[in-house]
Every structure is written in C-alpha cells, then in structure tokens.
DOKOL-981198 format. One record per residue (C-alpha): z, x, y. Coordinates in nm, 2 decimals, always signed. Layout:
N
rotor z Z; x X; y Y
...
This chain:
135
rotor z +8.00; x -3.20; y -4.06
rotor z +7.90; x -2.82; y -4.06
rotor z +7.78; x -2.85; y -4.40
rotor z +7.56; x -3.07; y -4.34
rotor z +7.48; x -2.97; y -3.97
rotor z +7.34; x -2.66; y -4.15
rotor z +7.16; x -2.81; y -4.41
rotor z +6.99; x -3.02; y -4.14
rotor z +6.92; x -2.72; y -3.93
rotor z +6.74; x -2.53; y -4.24
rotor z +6.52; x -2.86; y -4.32
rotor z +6.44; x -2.89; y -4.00
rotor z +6.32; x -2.55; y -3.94
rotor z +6.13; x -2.49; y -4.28
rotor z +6.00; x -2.64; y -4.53
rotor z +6.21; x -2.80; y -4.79
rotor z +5.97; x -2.71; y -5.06
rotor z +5.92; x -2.31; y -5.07
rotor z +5.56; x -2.19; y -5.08
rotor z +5.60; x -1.90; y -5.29
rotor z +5.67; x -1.93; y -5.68
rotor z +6.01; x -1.69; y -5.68
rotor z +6.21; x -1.91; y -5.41
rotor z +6.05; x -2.22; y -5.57
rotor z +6.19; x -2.15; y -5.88
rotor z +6.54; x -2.10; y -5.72
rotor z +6.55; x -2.41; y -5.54
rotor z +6.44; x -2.59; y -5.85
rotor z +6.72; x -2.42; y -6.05
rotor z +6.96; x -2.55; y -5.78
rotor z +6.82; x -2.91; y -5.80
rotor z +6.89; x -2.88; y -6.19
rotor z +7.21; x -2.74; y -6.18
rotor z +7.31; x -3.01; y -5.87
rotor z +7.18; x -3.33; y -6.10
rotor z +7.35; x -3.18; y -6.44
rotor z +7.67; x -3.19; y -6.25
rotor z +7.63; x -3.49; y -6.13
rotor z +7.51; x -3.60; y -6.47
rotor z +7.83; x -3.43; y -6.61
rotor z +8.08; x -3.57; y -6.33
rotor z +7.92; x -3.90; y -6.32
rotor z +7.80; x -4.09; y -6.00
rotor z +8.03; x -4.30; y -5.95
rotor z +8.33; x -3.97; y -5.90
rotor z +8.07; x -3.80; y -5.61
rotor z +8.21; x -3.78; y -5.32
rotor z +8.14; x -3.57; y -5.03
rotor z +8.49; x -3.49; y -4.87
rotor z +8.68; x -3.25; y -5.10
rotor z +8.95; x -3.52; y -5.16
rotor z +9.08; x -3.63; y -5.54
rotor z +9.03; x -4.04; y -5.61
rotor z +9.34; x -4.13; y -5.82
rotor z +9.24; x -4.18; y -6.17
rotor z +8.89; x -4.02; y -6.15
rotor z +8.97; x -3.73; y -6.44
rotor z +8.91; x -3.39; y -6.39
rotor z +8.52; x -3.28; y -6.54
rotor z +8.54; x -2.97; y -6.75
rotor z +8.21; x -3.04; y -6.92
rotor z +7.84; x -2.97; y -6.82
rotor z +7.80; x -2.71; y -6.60
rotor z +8.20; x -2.76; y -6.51
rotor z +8.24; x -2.57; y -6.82
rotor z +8.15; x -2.28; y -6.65
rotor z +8.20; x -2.31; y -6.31
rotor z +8.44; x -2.52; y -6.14
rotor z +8.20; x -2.61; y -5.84
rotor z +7.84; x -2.63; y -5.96
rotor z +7.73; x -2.87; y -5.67
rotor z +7.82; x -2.61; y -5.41
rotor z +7.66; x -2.37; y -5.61
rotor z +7.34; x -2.60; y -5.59
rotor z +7.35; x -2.62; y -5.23
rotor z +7.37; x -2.29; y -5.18
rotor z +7.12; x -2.19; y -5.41
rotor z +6.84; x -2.49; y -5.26
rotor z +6.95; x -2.39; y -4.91
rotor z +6.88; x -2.00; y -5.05
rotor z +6.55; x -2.07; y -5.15
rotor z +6.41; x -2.26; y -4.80
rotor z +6.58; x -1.97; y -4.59
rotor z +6.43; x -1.71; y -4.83
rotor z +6.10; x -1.91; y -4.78
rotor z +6.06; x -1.91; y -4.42
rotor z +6.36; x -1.63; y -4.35
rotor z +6.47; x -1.54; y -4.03
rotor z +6.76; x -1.37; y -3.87
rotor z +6.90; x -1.70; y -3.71
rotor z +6.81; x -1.89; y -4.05
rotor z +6.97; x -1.63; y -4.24
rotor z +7.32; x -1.71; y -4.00
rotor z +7.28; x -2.06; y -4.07
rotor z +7.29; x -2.03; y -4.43
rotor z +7.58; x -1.77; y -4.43
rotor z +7.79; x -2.04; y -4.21
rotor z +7.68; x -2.26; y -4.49
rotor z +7.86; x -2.01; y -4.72
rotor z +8.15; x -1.98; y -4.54
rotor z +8.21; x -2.36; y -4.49
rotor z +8.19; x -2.42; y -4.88
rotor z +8.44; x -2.16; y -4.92
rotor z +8.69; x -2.28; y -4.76
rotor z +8.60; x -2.66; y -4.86
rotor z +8.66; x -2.55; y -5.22
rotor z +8.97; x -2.32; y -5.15
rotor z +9.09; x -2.70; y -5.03
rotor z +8.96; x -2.89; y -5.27
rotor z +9.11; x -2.61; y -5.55
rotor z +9.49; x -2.69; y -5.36
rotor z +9.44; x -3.01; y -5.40
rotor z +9.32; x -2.99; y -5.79
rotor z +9.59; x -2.79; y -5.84
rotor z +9.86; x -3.05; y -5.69
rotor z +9.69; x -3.33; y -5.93
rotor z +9.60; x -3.16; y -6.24
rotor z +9.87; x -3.01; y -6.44
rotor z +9.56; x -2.83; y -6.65
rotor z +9.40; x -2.70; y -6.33
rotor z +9.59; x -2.34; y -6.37
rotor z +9.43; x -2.28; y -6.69
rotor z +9.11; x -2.45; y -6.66
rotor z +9.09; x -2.18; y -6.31
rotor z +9.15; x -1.91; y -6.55
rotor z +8.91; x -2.00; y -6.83
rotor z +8.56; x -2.04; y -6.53
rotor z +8.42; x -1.93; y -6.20
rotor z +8.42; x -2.10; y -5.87
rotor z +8.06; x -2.05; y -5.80
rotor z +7.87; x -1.77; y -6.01
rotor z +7.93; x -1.77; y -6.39
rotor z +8.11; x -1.49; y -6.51
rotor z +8.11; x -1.33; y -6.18
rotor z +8.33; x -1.53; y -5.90
C-alpha cells in the first residue's frame, strides 16, 4: 500500500512524462529496464506482493543477471525522473519513503528467496540488489 500510495502521490502531483530531456531519459531507462525484467521473468510470475508462487523458478537471466531486483530498480528510477521533473521538498520525501518501502520489501522478499532456493546464497553473491556493481 505505501508503495503505491507514493507512486500515486508523485503522479498526481506532476507530470508523469518529464519535460526536460535529462529526467526523460531516466524515466525511459526505467521503463526499459522495468519491461526487460518482465520480459526476462515472464508475465505470468509478476506479482506485486514480495511472496514466492511454488514452482515459478528463480530468474537469473535478463537484467536478473545483474541485479536481483531490476523492477524496484525501475520504480525507483521512473519515480526519480517525475520528482526530479517537477522537485520539491515534500516530493522529494515522498520518493525517499518510496525508497525505504522497497528496501525493506526486498530485504523480505530476499528471506524468503533464501528459504526456497537452495542457489539463492550464491546467486546473492554473484549480483546487486538494486545498482549494478554498486549495491
């Protein structure tokens, strides 16, 4: 619910396409990085809870290659782009609860990887959660 409380809020106080070219082409890099995971994971696995379907299989291709959670990183990056667009303070608090809410929804979701997956450990060691080659 908070996620997407603050996605709503940001939409609804900005625009959803940003204005200048720099936070265009951030949001448009989050948009292609959200529909190769999807691509990668397939449709059918999305799910918006951080909960593991018995016998979906764990993606490690794509973008999951290199990051274990490219759609938050998506998110974040879109959500980035229309704060950066029309920024202010509050917007700015918004999108940094936004931050905080996928980091502990992927903290979670990592547990419970961890529980299903006998690989997860060294899949964990070999990527990034959100920022390739950095965290």
């Amino acid at each position: 619910g908070i996620q997407f409380g603050c996605i709503g809020m940001l939409v609804g106080t900005g625009q959803l396409i940003p204005d200048p070219v720099g936070w265009m082409v951030i949001e448009l890099l989050g948009v292609g990085l959200g529909l190769w995971a999807i691509w990668a994971m397939k449709v059918r696995h999305l799910q918006v809870l951080p909960d593991i379907q018995h016998g979906n299989p764990l993606t490690t291709r794509g973008p999951y290659h290199l990051i274990r959670h490219p759609m938050y990183t998506a998110v974040l990056l879109v959500s980035l782009a229309v704060v950066g667009d029309a920024f202010s303070w509050d917007r700015l608090g918004v999108w940094l609860i936004l931050v905080v809410d996928l980091l502990v929804k992927l903290t979670i979701e990592e547990g419970l990887l961890v529980q299903h997956f006998p690989d997860y450990h060294r899949y964990q060691r070999r990527t990034t959660r959100l920022i390739p080659w950095i965290y």
